[in-house]
Biotite code that builds the C-alpha atoms (Angstrom):
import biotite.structure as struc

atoms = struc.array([
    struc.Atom([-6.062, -8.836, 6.120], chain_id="A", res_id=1, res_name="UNK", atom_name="CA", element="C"),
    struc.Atom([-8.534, -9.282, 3.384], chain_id="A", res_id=2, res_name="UNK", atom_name="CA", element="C"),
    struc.Atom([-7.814, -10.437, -0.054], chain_id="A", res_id=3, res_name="UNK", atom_name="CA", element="C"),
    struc.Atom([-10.151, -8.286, -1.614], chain_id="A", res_id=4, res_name="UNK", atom_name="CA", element="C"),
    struc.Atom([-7.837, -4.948, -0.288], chain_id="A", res_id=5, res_name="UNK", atom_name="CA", element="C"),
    struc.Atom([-4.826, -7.240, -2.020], chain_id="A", res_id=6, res_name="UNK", atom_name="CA", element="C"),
    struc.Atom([-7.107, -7.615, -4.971], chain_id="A", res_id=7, res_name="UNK", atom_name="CA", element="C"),
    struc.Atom([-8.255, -4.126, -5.453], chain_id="A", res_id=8, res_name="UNK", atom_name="CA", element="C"),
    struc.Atom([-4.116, -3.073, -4.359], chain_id="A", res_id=9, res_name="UNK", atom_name="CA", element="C"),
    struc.Atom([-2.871, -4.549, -7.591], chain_id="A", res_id=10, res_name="UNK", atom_name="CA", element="C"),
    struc.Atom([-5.806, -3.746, -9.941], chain_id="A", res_id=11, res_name="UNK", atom_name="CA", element="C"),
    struc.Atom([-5.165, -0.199, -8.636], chain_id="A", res_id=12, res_name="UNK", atom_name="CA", element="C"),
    struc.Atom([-1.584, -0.086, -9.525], chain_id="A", res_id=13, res_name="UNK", atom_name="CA", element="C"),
    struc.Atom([-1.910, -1.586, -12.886], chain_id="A", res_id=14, res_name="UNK", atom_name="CA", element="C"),
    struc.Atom([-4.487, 0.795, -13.593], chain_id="A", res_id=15, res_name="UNK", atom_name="CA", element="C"),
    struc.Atom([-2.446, 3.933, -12.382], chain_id="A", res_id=16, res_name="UNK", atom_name="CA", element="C"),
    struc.Atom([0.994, 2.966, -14.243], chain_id="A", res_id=17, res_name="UNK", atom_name="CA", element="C"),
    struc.Atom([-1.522, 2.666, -17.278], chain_id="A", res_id=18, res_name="UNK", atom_name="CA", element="C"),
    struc.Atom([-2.429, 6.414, -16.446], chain_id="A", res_id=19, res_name="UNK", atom_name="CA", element="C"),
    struc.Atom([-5.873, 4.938, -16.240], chain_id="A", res_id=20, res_name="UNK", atom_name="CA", element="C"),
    struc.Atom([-6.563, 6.207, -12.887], chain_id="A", res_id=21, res_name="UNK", atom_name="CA", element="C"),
    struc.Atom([-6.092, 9.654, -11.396], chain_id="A", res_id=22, res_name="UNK", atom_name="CA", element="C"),
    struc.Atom([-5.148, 10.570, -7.876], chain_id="A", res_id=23, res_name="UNK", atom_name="CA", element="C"),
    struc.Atom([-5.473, 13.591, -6.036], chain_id="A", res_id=24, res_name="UNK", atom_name="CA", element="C"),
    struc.Atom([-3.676, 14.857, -2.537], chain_id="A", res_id=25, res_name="UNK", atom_name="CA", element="C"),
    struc.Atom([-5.780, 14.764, 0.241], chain_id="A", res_id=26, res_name="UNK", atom_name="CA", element="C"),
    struc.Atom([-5.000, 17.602, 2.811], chain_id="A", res_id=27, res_name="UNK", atom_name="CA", element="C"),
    struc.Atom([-3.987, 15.609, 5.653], chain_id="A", res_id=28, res_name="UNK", atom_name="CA", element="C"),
    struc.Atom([-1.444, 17.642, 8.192], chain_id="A", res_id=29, res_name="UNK", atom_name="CA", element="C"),
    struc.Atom([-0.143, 14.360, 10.096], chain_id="A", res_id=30, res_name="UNK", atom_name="CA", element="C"),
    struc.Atom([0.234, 11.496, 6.796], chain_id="A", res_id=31, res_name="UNK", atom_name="CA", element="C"),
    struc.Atom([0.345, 11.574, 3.399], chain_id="A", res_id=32, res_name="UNK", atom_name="CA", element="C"),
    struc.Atom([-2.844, 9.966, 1.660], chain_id="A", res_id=33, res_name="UNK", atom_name="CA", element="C"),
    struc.Atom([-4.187, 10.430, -1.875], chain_id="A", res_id=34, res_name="UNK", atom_name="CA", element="C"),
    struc.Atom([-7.635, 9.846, -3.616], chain_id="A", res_id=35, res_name="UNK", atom_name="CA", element="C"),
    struc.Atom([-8.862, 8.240, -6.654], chain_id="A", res_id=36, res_name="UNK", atom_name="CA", element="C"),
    struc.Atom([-12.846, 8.545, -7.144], chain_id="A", res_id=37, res_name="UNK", atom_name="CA", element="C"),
    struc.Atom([-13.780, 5.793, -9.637], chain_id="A", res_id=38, res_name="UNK", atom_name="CA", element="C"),
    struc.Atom([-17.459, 7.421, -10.566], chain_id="A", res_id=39, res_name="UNK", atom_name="CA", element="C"),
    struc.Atom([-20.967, 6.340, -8.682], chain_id="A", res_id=40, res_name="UNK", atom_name="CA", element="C"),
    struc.Atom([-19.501, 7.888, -5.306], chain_id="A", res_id=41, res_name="UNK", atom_name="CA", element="C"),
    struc.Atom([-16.778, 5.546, -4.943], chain_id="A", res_id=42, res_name="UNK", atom_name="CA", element="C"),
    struc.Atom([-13.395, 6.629, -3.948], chain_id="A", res_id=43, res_name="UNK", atom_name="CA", element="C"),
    struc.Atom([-10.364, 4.606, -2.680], chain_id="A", res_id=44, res_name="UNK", atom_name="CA", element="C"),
    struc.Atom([-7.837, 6.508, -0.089], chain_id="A", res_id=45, res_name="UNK", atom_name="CA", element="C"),
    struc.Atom([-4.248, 5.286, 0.132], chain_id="A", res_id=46, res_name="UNK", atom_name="CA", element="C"),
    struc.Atom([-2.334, 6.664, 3.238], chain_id="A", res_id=47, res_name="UNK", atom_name="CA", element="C"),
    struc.Atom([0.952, 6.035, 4.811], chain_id="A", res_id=48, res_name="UNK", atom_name="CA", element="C"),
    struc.Atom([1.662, 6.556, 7.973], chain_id="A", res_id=49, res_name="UNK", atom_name="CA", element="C"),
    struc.Atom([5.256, 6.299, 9.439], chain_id="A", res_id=50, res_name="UNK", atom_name="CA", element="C"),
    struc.Atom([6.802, 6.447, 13.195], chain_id="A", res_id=51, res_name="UNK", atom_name="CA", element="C"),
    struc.Atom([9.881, 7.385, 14.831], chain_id="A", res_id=52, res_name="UNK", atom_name="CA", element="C"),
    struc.Atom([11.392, 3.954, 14.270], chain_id="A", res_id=53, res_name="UNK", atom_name="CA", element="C"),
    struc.Atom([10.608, 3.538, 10.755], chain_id="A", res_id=54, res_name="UNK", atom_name="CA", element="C"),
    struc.Atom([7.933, 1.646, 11.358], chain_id="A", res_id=55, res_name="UNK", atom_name="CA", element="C"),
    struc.Atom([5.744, 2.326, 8.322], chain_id="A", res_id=56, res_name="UNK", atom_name="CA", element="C"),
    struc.Atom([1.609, 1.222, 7.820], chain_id="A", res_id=57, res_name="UNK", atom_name="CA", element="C"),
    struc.Atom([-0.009, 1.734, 4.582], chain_id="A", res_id=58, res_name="UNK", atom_name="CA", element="C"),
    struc.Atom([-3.794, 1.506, 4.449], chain_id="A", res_id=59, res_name="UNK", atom_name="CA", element="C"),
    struc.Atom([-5.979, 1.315, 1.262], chain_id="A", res_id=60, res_name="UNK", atom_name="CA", element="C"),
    struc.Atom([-9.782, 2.214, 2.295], chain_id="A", res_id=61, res_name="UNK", atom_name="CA", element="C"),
    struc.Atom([-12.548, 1.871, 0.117], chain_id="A", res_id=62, res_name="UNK", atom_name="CA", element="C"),
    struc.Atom([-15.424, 4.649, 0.811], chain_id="A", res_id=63, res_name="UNK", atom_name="CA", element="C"),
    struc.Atom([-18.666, 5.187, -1.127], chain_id="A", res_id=64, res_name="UNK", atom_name="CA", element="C"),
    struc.Atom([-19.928, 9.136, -0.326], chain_id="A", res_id=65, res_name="UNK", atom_name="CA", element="C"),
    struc.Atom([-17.659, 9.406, 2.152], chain_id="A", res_id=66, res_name="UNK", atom_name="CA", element="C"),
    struc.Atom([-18.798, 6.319, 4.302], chain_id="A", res_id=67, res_name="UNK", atom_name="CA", element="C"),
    struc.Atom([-16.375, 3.437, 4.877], chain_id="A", res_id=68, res_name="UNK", atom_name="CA", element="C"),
    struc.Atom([-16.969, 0.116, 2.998], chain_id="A", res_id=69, res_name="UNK", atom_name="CA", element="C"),
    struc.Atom([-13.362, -1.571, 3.193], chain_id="A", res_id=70, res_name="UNK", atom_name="CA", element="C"),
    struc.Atom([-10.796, -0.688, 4.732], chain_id="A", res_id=71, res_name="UNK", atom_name="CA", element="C"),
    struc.Atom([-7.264, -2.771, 5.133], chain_id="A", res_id=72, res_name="UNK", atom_name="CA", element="C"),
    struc.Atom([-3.350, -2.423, 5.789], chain_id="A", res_id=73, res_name="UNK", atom_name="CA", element="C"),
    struc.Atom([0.216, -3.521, 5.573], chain_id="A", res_id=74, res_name="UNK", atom_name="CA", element="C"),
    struc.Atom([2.729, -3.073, 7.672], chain_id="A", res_id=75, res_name="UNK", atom_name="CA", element="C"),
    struc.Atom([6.832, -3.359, 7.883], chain_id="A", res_id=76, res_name="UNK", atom_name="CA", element="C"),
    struc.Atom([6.906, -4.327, 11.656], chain_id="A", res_id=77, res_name="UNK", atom_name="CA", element="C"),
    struc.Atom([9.019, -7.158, 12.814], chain_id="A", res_id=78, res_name="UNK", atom_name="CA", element="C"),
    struc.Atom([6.760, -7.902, 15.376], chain_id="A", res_id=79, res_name="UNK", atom_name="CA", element="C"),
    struc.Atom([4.189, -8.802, 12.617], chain_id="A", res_id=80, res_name="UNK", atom_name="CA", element="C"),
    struc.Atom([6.626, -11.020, 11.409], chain_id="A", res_id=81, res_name="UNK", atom_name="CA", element="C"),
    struc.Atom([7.904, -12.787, 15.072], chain_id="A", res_id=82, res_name="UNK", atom_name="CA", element="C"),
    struc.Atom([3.898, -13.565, 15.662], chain_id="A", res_id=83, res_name="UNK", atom_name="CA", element="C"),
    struc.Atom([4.092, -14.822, 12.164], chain_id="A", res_id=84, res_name="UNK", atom_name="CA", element="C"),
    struc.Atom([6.616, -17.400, 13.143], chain_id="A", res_id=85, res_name="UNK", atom_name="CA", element="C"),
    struc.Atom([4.594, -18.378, 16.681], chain_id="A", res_id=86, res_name="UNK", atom_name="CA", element="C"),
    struc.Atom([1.831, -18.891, 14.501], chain_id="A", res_id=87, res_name="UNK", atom_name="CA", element="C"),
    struc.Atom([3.759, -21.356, 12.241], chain_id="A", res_id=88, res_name="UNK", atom_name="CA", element="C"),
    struc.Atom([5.772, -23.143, 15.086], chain_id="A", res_id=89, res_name="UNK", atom_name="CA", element="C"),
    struc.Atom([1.991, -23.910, 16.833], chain_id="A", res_id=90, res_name="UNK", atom_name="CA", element="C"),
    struc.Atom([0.801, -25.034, 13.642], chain_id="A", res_id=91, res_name="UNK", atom_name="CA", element="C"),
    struc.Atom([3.664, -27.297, 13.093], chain_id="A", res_id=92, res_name="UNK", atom_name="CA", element="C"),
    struc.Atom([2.163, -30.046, 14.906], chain_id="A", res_id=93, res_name="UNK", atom_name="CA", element="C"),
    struc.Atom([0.087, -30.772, 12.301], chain_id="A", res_id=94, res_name="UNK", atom_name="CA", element="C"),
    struc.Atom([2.543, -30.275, 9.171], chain_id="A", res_id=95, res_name="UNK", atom_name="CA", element="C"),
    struc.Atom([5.490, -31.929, 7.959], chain_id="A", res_id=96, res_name="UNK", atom_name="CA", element="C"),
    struc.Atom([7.292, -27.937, 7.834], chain_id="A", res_id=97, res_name="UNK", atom_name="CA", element="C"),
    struc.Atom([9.742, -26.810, 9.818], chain_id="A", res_id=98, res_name="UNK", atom_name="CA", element="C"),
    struc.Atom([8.914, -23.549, 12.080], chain_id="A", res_id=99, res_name="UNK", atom_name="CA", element="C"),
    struc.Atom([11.220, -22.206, 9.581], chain_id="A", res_id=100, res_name="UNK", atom_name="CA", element="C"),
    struc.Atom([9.802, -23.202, 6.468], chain_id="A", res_id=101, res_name="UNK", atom_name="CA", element="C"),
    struc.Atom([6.299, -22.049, 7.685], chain_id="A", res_id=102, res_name="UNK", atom_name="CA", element="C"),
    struc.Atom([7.519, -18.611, 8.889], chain_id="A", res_id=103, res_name="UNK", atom_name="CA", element="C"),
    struc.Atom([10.051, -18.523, 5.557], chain_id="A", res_id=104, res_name="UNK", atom_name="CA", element="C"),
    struc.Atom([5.983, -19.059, 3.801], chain_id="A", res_id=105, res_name="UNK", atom_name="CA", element="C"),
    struc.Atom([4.167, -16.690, 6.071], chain_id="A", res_id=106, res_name="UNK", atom_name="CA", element="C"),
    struc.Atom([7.114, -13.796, 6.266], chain_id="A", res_id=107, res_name="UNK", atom_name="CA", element="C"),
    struc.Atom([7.238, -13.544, 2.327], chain_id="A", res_id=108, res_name="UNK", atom_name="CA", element="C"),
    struc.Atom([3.457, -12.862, 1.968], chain_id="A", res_id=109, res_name="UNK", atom_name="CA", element="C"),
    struc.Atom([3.576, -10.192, 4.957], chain_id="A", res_id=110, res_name="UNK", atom_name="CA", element="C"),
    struc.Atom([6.835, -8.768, 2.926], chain_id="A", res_id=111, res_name="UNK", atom_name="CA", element="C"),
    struc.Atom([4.685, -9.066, -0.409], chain_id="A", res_id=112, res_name="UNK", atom_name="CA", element="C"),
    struc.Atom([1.749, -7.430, 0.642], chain_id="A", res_id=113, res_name="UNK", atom_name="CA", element="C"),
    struc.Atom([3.480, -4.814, 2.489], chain_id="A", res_id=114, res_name="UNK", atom_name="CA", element="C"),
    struc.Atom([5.479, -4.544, -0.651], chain_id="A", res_id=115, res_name="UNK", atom_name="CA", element="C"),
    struc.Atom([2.418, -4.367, -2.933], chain_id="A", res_id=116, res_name="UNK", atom_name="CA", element="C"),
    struc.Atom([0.432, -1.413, -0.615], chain_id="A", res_id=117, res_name="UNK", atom_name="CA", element="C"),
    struc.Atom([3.584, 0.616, -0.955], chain_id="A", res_id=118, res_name="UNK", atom_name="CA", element="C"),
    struc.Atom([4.308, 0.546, -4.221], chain_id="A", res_id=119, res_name="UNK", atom_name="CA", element="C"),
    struc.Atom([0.516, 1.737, -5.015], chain_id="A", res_id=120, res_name="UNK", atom_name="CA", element="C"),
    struc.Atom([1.083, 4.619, -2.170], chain_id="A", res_id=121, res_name="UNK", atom_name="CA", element="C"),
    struc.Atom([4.171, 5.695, -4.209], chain_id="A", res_id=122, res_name="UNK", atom_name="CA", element="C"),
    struc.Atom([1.809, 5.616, -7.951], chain_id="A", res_id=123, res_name="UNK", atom_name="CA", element="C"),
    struc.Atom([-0.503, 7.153, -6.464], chain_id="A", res_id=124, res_name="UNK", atom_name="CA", element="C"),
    struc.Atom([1.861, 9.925, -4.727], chain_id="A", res_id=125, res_name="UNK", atom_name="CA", element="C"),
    struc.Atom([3.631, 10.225, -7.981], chain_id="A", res_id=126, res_name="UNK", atom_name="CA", element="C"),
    struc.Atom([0.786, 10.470, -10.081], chain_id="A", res_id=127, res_name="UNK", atom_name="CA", element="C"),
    struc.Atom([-1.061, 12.573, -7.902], chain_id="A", res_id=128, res_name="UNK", atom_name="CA", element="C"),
    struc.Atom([2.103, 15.491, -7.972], chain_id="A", res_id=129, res_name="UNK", atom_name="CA", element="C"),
    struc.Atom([2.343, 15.581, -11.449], chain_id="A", res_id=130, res_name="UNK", atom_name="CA", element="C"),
    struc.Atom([4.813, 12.301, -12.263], chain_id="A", res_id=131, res_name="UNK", atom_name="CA", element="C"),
    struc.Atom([6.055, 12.830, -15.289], chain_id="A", res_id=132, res_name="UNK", atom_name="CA", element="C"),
    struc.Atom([5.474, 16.270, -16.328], chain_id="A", res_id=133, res_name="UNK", atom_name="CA", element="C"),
    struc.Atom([6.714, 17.473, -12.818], chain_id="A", res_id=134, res_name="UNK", atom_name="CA", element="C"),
    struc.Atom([10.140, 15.387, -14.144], chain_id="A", res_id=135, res_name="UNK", atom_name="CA", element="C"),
    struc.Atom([10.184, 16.923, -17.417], chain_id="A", res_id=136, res_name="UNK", atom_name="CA", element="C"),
    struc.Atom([9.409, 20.360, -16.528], chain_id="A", res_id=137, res_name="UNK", atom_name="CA", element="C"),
    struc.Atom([11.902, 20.538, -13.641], chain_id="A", res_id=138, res_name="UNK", atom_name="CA", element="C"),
    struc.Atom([14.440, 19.102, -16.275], chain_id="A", res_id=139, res_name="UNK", atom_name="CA", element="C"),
    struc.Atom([14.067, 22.012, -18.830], chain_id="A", res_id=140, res_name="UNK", atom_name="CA", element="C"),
    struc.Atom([14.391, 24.303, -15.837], chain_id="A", res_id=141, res_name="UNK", atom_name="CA", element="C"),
    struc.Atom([17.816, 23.110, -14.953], chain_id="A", res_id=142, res_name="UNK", atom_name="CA", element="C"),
    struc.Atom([18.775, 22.902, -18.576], chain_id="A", res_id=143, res_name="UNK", atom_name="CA", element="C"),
    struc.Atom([17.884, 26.288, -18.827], chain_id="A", res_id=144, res_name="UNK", atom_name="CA", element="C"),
    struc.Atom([19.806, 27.979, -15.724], chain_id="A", res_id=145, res_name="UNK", atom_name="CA", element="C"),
])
């Protein structure tokens, strides 16, 4: 997990609720992913992918002309979150947590990244299908009926 995706995650978001940044579909016929290009050949992709059990992974990827420079992801598995809290009861030796506070620690920044990728898949999806203007335009339809 990089902090430069988690970086880039929330500049993109601020920039697309500002309507600074545009996103486009990208045909995809198994997940839904969009596209910003940001000029000079850069692009970043946004993609979620989701499984039977609602297990859901969002990736942001970074590409300049098409070749991968970054690429990163957050998921909503529970098994990311159990290894989470073997990681913080082997640690514990050595701190004066609990197992619980450490996993409490570690659980809330798997839960806040995952939350932070999927709110910029959802800008981007919305901005991407027309956001707003879909809204409004849908909204004078079934005013007019």
């Amino acid at each position: 997990m990089s902090e430069q995706g988690e970086q880039w995650a929330r500049q993109l978001l601020e920039k697309t609720k500002a309507g600074k940044l545009d996103w486009s579909t990208v045909r995809d016929q198994q997940f839904d992913t969009y596209r910003a290009e940001i000029g000079d050949g850069f692009s970043f992709f946004v993609q979620r992918k989701v499984a039977e059990d609602d297990y859901k992974q969002i990736f942001l990827e970074l590409k300049e002309n098409g070749r991968s420079i970054l690429a990163d992801k957050a998921d909503n598995q529970i098994s990311s979150l159990a290894k989470i809290f073997s990681q913080a009861e082997s640690r514990i030796i050595l701190s004066d947590k609990t197992p619980a506070q450490e996993y409490t620690q570690e659980s809330s920044g798997h839960i806040a990244r995952f939350r932070l990728f999927s709110d910029l898949f959802y800008a981007a999806r919305t901005k991407a299908m027309g956001g707003e203007q879909t809204l409004k335009k849908v909204q004078k339809l079934i005013e007019s009926l």
